[in-house]
C-alpha positions in Angstrom: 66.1 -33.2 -42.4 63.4 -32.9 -39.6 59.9 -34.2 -40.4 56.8 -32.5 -39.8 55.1 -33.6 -36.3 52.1 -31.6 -36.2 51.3 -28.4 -34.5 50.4 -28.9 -30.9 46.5 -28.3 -31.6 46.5 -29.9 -34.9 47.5 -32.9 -36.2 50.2 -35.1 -34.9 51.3 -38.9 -34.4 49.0 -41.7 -33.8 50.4 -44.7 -32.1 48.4 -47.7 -32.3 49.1 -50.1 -29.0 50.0 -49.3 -25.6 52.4 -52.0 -25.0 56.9 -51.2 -24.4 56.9 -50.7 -28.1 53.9 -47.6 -28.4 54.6 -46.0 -25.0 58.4 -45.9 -25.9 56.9 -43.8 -29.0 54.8 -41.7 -27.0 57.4 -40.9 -23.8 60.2 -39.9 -26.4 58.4 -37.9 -29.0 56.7 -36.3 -25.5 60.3 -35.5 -24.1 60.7 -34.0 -27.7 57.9 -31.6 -27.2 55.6 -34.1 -29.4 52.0 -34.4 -28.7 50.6 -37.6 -29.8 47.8 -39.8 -29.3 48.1 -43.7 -28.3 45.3 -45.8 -29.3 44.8 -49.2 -27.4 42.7 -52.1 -27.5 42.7 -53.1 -24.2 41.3 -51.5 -21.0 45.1 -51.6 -19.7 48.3 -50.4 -20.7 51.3 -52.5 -21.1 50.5 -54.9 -23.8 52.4 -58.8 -23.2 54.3 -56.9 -20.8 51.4 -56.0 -18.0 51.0 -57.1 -14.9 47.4 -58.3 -14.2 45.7 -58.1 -10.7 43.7 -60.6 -9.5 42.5 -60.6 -5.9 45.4 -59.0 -4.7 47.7 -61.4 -6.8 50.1 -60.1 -9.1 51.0 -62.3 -12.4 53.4 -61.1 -15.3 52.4 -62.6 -18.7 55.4 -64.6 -19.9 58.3 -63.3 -17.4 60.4 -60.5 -18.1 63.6 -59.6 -17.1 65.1 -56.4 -17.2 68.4 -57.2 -19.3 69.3 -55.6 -22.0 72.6 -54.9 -24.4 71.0 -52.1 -25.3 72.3 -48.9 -23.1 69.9 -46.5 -24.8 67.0 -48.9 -23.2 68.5 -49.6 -19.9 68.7 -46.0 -19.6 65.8 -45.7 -20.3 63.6 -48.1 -17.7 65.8 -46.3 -14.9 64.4 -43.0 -16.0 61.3 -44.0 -15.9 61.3 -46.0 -12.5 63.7 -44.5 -9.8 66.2 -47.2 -8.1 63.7 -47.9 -4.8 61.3 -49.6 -7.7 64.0 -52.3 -9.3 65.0 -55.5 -7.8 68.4 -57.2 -8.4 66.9 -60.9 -9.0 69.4 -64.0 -9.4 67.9 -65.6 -12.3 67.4 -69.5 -11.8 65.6 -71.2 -14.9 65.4 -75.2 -15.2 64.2 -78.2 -17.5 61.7 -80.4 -16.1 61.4 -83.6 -17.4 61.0 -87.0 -16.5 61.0 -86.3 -13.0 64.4 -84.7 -12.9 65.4 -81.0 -12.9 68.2 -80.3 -15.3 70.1 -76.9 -15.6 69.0 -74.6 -18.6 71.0 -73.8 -20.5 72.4 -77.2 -19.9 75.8 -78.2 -18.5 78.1 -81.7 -18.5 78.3 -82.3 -15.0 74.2 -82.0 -14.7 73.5 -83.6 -17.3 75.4 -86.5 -16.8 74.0 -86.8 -13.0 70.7 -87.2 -14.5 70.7 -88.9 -17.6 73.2 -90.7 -16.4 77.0 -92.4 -17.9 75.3 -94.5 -20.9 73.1 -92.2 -21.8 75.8 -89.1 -21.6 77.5 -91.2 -23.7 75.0 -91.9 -26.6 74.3 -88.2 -26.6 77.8 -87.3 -26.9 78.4 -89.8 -29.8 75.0 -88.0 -31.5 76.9 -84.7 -31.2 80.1 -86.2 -32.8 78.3 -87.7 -35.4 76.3 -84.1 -36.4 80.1 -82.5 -36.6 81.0 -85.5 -39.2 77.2 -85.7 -41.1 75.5 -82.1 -39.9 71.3 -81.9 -40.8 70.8 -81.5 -44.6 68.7 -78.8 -43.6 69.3 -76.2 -41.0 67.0 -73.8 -42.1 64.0 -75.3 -39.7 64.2 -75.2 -36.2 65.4 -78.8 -36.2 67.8 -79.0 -38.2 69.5 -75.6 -36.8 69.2 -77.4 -33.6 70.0 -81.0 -34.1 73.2 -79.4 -36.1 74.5 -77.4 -32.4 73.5 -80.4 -29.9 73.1 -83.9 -31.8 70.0 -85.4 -32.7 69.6 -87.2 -29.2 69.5 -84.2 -27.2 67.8 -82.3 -29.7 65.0 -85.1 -29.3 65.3 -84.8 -25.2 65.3 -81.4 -24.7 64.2 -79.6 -27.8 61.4 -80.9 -30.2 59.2 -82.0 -27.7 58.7 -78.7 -26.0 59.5 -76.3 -29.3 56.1 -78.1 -30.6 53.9 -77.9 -27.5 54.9 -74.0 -28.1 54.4 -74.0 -31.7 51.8 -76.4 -32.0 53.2 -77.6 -35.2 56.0 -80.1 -35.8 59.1 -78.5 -35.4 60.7 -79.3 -39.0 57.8 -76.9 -40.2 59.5 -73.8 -37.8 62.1 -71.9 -39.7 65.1 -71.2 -38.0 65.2 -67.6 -37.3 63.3 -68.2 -34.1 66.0 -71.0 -33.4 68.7 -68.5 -34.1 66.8 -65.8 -31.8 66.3 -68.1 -28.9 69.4 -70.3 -28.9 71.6 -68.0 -30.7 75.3 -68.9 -30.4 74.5 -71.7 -27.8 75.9 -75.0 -28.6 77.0 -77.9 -27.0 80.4 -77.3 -27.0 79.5 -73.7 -25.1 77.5 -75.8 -22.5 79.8 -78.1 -22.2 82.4 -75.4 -21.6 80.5 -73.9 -19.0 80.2 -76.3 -17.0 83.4 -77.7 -17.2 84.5 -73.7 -16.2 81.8 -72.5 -13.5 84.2 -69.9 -12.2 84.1 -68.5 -16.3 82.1 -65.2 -15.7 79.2 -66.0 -18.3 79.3 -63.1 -20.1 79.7 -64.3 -23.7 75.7 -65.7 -23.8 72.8 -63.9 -23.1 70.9 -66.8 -21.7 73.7 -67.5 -19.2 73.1 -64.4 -17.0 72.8 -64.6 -13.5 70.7 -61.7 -12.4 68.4 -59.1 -13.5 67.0 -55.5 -13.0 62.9 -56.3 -12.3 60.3 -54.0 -10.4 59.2 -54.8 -7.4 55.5 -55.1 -8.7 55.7 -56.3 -11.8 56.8 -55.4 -15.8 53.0 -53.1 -15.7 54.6 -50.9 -12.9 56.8 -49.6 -16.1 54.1 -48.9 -18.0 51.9 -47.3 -16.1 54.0 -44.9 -14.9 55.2 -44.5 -18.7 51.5 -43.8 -19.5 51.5 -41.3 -16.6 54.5 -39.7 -17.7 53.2 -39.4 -21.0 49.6 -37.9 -19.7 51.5 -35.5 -18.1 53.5 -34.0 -21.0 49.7 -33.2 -23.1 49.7 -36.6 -25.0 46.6 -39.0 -24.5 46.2 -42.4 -23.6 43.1 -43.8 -24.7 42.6 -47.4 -23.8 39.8 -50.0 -25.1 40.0 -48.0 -28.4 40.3 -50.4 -31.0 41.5 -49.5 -34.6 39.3 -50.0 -37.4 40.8 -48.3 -40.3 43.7 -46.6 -41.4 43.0 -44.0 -43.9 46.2 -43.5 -46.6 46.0 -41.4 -49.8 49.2 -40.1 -51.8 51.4 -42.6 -50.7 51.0 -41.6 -46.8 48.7 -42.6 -43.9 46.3 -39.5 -43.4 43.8 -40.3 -40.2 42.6 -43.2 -38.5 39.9 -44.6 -37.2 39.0 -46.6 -34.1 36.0 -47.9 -31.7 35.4 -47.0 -28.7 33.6 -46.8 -25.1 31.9 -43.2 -26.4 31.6 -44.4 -30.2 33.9 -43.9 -33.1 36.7 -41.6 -33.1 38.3 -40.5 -36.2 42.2 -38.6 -35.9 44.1 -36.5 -38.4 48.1 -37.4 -38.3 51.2 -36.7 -39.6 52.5 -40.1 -38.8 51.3 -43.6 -37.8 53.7 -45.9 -35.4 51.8 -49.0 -35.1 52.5 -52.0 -32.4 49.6 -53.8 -33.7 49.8 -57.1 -35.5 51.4 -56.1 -39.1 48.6 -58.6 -40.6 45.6 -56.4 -38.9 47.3 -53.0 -39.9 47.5 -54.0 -43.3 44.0 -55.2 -43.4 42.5 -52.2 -42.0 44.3 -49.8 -44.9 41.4 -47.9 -46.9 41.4 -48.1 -49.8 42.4 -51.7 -49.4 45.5 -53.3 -50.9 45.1 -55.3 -53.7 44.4 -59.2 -53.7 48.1 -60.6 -53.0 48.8 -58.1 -50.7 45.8 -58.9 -48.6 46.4 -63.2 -48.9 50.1 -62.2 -47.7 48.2 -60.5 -44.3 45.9 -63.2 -44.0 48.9 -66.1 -44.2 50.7 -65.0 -41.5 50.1 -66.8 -38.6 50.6 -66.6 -34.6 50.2 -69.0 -31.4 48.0 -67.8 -28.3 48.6 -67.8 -24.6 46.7 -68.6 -21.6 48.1 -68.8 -18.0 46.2 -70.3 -14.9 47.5 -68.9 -11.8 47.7 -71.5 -8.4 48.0 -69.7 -4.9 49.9 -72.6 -3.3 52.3 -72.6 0.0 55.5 -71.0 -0.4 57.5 -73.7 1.2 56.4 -76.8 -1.4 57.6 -74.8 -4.7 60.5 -75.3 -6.7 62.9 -72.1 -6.1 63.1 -71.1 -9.6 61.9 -68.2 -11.5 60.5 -70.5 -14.2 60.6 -74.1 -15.4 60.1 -75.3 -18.8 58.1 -78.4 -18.7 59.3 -81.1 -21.2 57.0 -84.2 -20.1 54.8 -85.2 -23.3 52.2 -86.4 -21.0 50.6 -82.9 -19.8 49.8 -79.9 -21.7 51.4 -77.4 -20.0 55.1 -75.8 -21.3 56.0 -73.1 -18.9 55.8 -72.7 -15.3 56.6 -69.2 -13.5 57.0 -69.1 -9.9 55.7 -65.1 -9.3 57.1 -65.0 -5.7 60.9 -65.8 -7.1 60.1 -62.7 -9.6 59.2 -60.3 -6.6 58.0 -60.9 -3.2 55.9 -57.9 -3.6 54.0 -60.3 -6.4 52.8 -62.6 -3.7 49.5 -61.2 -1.5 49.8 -63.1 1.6 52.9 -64.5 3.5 53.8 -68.0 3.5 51.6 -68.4 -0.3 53.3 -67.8 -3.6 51.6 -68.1 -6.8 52.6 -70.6 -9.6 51.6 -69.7 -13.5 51.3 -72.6 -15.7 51.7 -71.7 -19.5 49.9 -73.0 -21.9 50.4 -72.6 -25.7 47.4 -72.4 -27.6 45.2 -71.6 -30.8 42.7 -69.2 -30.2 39.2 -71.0 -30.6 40.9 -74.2 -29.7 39.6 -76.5 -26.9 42.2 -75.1 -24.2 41.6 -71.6 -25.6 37.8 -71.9 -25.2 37.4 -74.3 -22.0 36.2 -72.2 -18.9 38.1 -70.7 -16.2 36.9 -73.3 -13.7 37.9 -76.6 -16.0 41.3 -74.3 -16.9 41.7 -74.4 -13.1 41.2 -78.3 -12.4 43.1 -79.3 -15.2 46.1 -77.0 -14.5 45.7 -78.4 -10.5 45.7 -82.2 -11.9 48.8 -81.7 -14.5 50.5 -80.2 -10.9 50.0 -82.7 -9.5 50.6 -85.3 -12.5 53.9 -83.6 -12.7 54.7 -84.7 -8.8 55.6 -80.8 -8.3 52.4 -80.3 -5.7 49.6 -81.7 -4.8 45.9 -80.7 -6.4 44.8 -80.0 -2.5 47.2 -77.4 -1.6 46.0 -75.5 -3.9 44.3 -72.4 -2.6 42.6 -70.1 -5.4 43.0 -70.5 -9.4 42.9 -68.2 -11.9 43.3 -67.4 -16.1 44.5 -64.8 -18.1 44.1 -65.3 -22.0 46.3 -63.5 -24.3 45.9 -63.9 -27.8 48.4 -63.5 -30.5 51.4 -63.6 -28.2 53.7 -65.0 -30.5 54.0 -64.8 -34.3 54.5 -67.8 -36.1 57.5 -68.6 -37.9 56.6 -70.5 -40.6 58.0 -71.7 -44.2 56.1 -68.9 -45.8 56.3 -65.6 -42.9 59.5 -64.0 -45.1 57.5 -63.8 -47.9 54.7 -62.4 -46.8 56.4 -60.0 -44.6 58.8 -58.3 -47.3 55.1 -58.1 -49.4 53.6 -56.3 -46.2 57.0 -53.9 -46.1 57.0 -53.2 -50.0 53.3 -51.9 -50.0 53.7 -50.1 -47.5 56.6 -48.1 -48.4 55.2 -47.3 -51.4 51.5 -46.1 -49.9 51.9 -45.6 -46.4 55.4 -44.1 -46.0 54.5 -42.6 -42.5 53.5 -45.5 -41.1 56.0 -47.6 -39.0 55.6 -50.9 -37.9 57.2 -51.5 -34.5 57.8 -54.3 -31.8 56.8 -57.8 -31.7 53.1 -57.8 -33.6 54.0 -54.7 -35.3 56.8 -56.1 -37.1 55.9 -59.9 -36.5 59.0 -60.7 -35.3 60.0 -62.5 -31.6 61.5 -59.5 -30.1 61.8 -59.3 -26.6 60.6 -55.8 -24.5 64.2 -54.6 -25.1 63.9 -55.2 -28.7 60.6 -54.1 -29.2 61.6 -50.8 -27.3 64.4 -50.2 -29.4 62.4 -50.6 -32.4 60.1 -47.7 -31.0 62.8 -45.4 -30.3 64.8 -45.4 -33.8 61.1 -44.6 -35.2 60.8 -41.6 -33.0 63.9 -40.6 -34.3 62.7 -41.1 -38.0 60.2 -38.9 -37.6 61.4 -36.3 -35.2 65.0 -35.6 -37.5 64.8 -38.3 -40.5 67.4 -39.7 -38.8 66.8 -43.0 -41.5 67.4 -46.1 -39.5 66.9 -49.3 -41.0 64.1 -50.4 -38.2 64.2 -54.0 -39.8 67.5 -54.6 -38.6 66.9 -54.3 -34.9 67.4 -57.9 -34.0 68.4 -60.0 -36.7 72.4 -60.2 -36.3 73.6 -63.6 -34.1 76.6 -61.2 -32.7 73.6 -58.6 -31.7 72.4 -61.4 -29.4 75.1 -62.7 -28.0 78.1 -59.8 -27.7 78.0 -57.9 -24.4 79.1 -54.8 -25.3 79.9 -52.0 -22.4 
């Protein structure tokens, strides 16, 4: 049964956010003949999935490759961008720790080159005895992972940088994140596949080899989305920030956000939101009631900064990204932007290097300046033996807050108490992508989630949104 959009010059959708998830919304109910209005936040489309300018220099929050098991979303990106705007990139993605690079994900031969025979072997006995005495409790991030690689390499290669990400320990993560991240990766799988390199990898997602990417960055999407969607009579209006939601008779009925001319209030017919689920909850009106509200409040997320090095091409490691598993610095991540795109990099001969740093908002990282975000960043480099403080040529720092949502002992909860109220007094609104649903979903994921909405509304097509991203097999089955 179709739903009612809204007449062209009255009311229609309202999507809150102009990240993958929101535009998605907006270019398919435009290619539907849907006029709808996209609220954002920000002064720039694209949400975690922007490219920021700086000087010339081009940084993507995070990485993102263009893979998906999704054909609907493939499609997708290569309407939107023609074939001259993708790169074919051979993915390359290493642990650093200790002073040794090891493959990610990991395999026998280079593990055993590094860690060497005796420690190989203790390792290998730690696997053995998890198959004979598994972790009482796999349903935190530890004991999911100790239970697929042995408590010795779960220690090596896993706890220490799961809680610089996290910023908790890493028995207090549940394992859904475990199970979204690792999915059906185990030792034996590793082992496997490195035993077998001439095996075509196409059983694990985090074994591919290469992937679609635009030649200026994940933003270059968006913004031609937004165009796109401009073009078709639907309006973009960025640094408008949603106050309140409006709901009466079991539905959403207008909004209301802030922005550069003063308030704007909007009439809908339906409400798909990107924000985080928490916010959207707490800006209903009349408010929920008291349990409802704690449930909003509980949920938690982890902030992001990134402090971007210009340093010479021809010192960096070849990678796309690093994960950084030394204890002793505070950096986790470390993109190389030039091994993304060579249209990323300004000048020949430089690339630019973006060290990731997991944060709290408010915290002492979060609220240092740019200039001691800089130095620091340039000492840890150099700490980290991977380039010197002095080659570095121009610094940088982009904050991002509320990156990732935090999977904690209590998020289920709260979320299904989010979901039940409201279904039952905002029945038009629908909660999609990574914030929106508080759930790690990647771009793919988060785009997905956008376009089985757009189908709710356009034909009551009645998919299950929730269950985008949630299935092992989902993760890990290529499917043609």
């Amino acid at each position: 049964m179709a739903q009612d959009t809204g007449a062209a010059d009255g009311p229609g959708p309202v999507i809150i956010g102009a990240g993958p998830a929101g535009l998605t919304a907006a270019y398919q109910l435009a290619k539907r003949g849907v006029r709808s209005t996209v609220l954002e936040a920000d002064g720039q489309v694209g949400g975690l999935s922007r490219t920021v300018v700086r000087d010339g220099w081009r940084f993507d929050i995070g990485g993102h490759r263009f893979f998906t098991k999704v054909k609907a979303v493939s499609d997708l990106w290569h309407e939107i961008l023609g074939p001259e705007d993708f790169l074919v990139r051979p993915r390359l993605s290493r642990i650093y720790y200790r002073g040794k690079f090891y493959n990610y994900p990991l395999d026998v031969r280079n593990a055993l080159g590094n860690l060497g025979l005796a420690e190989t072997a203790r390792c290998a006995a730690s696997y053995l005895w998890v198959r004979l005495r598994p972790p009482a409790d796999r349903s935190t991030f530890e004991g999911f992972t100790a239970a697929r690689f042995g408590w010795r390499l779960y220690r090596t290669f896993f706890k220490g940088y799961t809680e610089k990400v996290w910023g908790v320990s890493a028995d207090e993560i549940q394992a859904d994140w475990a199970a979204q991240r690792i999915k059906n990766l185990n030792l034996f799988r590793a082992a496997l596949n490195g035993l077998l390199p001439r095996r075509k990898p196409t059983g694990i997602t985090s074994l591919i080899e290469q992937f679609h990417y635009p030649r200026h960055g994940p933003g270059m999407m968006w913004e031609r989305c937004a165009e796109l969607v401009s073009a078709r009579g639907s309006q973009v209006r960025l640094d408008h920030r949603v106050q309140t939601v409006h709901h009466r008779g079991g539905r959403a009925a207008a909004v209301l956000a802030e922005g550069p001319g003063g308030d704007l209030e909007l009439a809908l017919t339906h409400v798909v939101s990107s924000m985080p689920i928490s916010g959207l909850v707490q800006a209903m009106a009349p408010a929920p009631p008291g349990p409802v509200l704690d449930a909003a409040r509980a949920l938690g997320y982890r902030d992001f900064l990134t402090v971007a090095l210009v340093v010479p091409a021809d010192r960096v490691f070849p990678d796309n990204w690093i994960y950084v598993h030394e204890p002793d610095v505070a950096v986790g991540r470390i993109q190389n932007f030039g091994a993304w795109s060579p249209a990323m990099v300004r000048d020949e001969g430089w690339t630019c290097l973006g060290l990731e740093y997991f944060v709290f908002e408010g915290d002492e990282l979060w609220s240092a300046s740019d200039d001691d975000l800089v130095e620091r960043a340039k000492r840890e480099l150099d700490r980290l033996g991977l380039m010197s403080a002095t080659d570095v040529r121009a610094g940088y720092v982009v904050r991002v807050p509320k990156a990732y949502p935090m999977y904690d002992a209590g998020y289920r909860d709260n979320i299904q108490t989010l979901r039940a109220w409201l279904s039952e007094h905002a029945a038009n609104v629908w909660p999609v992508g990574r914030n929106g649903m508080h759930r790690y979903n990647n771009q793919d994921h988060s785009m997905f989630t956008a376009m089985l909405a757009v189908e709710n509304i356009v034909s009551g097509a009645g998919h299950d949104i929730w269950a985008v991203n949630v299935e092992a097999e989902y993760h890990e089955e290529l499917h043609d």
